[in-house]
C-alpha positions as CSV (number, residue, x, y, z in Angstrom):
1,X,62.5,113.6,67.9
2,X,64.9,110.9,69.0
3,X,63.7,106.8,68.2
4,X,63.9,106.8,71.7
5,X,61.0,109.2,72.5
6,X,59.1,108.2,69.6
7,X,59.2,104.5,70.8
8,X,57.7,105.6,74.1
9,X,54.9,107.7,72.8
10,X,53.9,105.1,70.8
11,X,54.0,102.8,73.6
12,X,51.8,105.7,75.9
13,X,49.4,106.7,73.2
14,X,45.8,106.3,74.0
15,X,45.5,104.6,77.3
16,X,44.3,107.2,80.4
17,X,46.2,108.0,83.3
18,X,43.6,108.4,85.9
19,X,45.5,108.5,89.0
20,X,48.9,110.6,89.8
21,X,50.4,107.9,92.6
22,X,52.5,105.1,91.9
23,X,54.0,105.5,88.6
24,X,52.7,108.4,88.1
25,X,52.7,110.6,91.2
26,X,55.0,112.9,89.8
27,X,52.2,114.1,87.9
28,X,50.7,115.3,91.6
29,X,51.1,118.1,93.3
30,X,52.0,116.7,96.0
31,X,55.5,115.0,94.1
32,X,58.6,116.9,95.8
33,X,60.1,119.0,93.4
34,X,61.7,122.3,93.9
35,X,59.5,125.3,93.0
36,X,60.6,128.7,93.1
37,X,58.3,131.5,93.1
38,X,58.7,135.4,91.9
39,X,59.9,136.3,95.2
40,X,62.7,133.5,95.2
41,X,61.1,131.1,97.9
42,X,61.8,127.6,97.4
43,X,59.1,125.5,98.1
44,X,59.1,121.7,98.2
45,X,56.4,120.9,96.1
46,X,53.6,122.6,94.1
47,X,51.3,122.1,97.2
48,X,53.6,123.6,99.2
49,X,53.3,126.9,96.9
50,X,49.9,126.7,96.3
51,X,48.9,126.8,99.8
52,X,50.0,129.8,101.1
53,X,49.3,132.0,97.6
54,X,45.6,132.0,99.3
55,X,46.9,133.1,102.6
56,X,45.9,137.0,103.6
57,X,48.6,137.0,106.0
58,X,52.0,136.5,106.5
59,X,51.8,135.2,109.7
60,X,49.5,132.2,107.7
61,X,51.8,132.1,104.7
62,X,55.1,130.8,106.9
63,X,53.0,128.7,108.8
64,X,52.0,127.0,105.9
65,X,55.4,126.8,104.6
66,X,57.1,125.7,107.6
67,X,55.5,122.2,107.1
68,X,57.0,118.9,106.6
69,X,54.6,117.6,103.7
70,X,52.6,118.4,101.3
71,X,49.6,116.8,102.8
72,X,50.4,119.5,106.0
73,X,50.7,122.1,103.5
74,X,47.1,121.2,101.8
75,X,45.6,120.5,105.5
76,X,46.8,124.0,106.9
77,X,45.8,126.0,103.5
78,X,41.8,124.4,103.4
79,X,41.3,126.2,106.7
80,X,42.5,129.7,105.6
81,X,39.9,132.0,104.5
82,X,41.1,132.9,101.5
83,X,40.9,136.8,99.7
84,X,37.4,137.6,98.3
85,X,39.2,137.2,94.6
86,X,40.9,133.8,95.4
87,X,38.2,131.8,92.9
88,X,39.2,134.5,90.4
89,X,43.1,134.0,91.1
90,X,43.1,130.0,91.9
91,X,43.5,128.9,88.2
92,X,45.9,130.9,86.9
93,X,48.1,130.5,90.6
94,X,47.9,127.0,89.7
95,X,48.6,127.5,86.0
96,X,52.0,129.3,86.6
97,X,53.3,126.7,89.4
98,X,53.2,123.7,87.1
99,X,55.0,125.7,84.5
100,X,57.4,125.9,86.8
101,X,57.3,122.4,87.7
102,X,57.1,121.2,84.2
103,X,59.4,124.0,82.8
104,X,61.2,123.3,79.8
105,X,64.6,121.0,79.2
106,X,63.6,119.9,83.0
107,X,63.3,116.3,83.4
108,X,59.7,116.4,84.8
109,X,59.1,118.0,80.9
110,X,60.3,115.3,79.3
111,X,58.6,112.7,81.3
112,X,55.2,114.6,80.9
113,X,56.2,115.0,76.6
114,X,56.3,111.2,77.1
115,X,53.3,110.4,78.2
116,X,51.9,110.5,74.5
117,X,48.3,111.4,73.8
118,X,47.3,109.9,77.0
119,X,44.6,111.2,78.9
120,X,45.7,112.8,82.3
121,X,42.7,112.8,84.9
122,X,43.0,113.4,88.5
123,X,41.2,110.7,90.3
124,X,40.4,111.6,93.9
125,X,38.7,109.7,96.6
126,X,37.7,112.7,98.3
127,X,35.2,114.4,96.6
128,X,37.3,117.4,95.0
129,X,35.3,117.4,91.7
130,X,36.6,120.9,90.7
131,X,41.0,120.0,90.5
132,X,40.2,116.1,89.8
133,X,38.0,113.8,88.7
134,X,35.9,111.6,91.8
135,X,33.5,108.8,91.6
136,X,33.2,109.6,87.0
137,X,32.3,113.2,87.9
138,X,34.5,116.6,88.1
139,X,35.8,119.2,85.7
140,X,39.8,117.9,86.1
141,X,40.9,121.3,85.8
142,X,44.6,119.9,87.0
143,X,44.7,117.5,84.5
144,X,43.2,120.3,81.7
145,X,46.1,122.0,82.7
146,X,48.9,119.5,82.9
147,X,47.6,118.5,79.1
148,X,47.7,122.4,78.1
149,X,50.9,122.3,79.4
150,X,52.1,119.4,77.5
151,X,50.6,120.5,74.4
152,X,53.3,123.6,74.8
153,X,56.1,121.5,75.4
154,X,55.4,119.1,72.5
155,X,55.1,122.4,70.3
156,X,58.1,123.4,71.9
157,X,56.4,126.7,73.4
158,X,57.2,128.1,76.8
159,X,56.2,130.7,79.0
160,X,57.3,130.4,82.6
161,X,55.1,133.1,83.6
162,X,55.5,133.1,87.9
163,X,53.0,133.9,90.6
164,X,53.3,136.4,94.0
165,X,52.9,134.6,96.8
């Protein structure tokens, strides 16, 4: 580990991060960063991927795509009804598109290496309680992840596993 890295995981060692914006809104889904999925689709973001991997159509999928942001992307997907095994699937989708994001030797990896010990929590103002954290309540399953995923990286571990959508 270079004196540079050690420096600033000392420096981010046990203080939470308990937002992704500002500073830290690459941690978010919503950050714009190339993600390719198994079929070669580039998609704009993680949102933007996410979205349509619950669509049942195709017709739904490209819609979902076609938008500008990922806050379009989100908007269109939470008035799909997904597949009957989509709360089965929905982890694991999610699971393989930030190790994409976060792949390693990217820069996004490094950042996220850097971040220490820290805790990462999703804090939401909108009541998701399952992906985030609202109000002191929620199981933070994105920031579980993102810490799993971190875990790897410092190990030096990968498996860019990738997702049909």
């Amino acid at each position: 580990m270079s004196a540079h890295r050690a420096d600033i995981m000392a420096k981010n060692s046990g203080t939470k991060i308990s937002r992704f914006q500002g500073e830290f809104r690459w941690l978010s889904n919503f950050f714009l960063t190339p993600v390719v999925d198994s079929n070669g689709r580039v998609h704009t973001s993680v949102e933007h991927a996410y979205q349509p991997a619950k669509a049942t159509t195709v017709a739904e999928r490209e819609s979902i795509m076609s938008v500008s942001t990922a806050k379009k992307a989100k908007r269109r997907g939470s008035k799909l009804n997904p597949p009957p095994d989509w709360k089965d699937r929905k982890i694991d989708v999610m699971r393989s598109l930030l190790r994409i994001k976060f792949a390693p030797g990217t820069p996004l990896a490094e950042r996220l290496i850097e971040t220490g010990n820290r805790v990462l929590e999703e804090g939401k103002d909108w009541g998701d309680t399952f992906w985030g954290v609202c109000a002191g309540e929620g199981e933070n399953h994105l920031g579980r992840m993102i810490l799993d995923l971190r875990a790897e990286l410092a190990r030096g571990h990968s498996n860019p596993d990738r997702i049909d959508t």
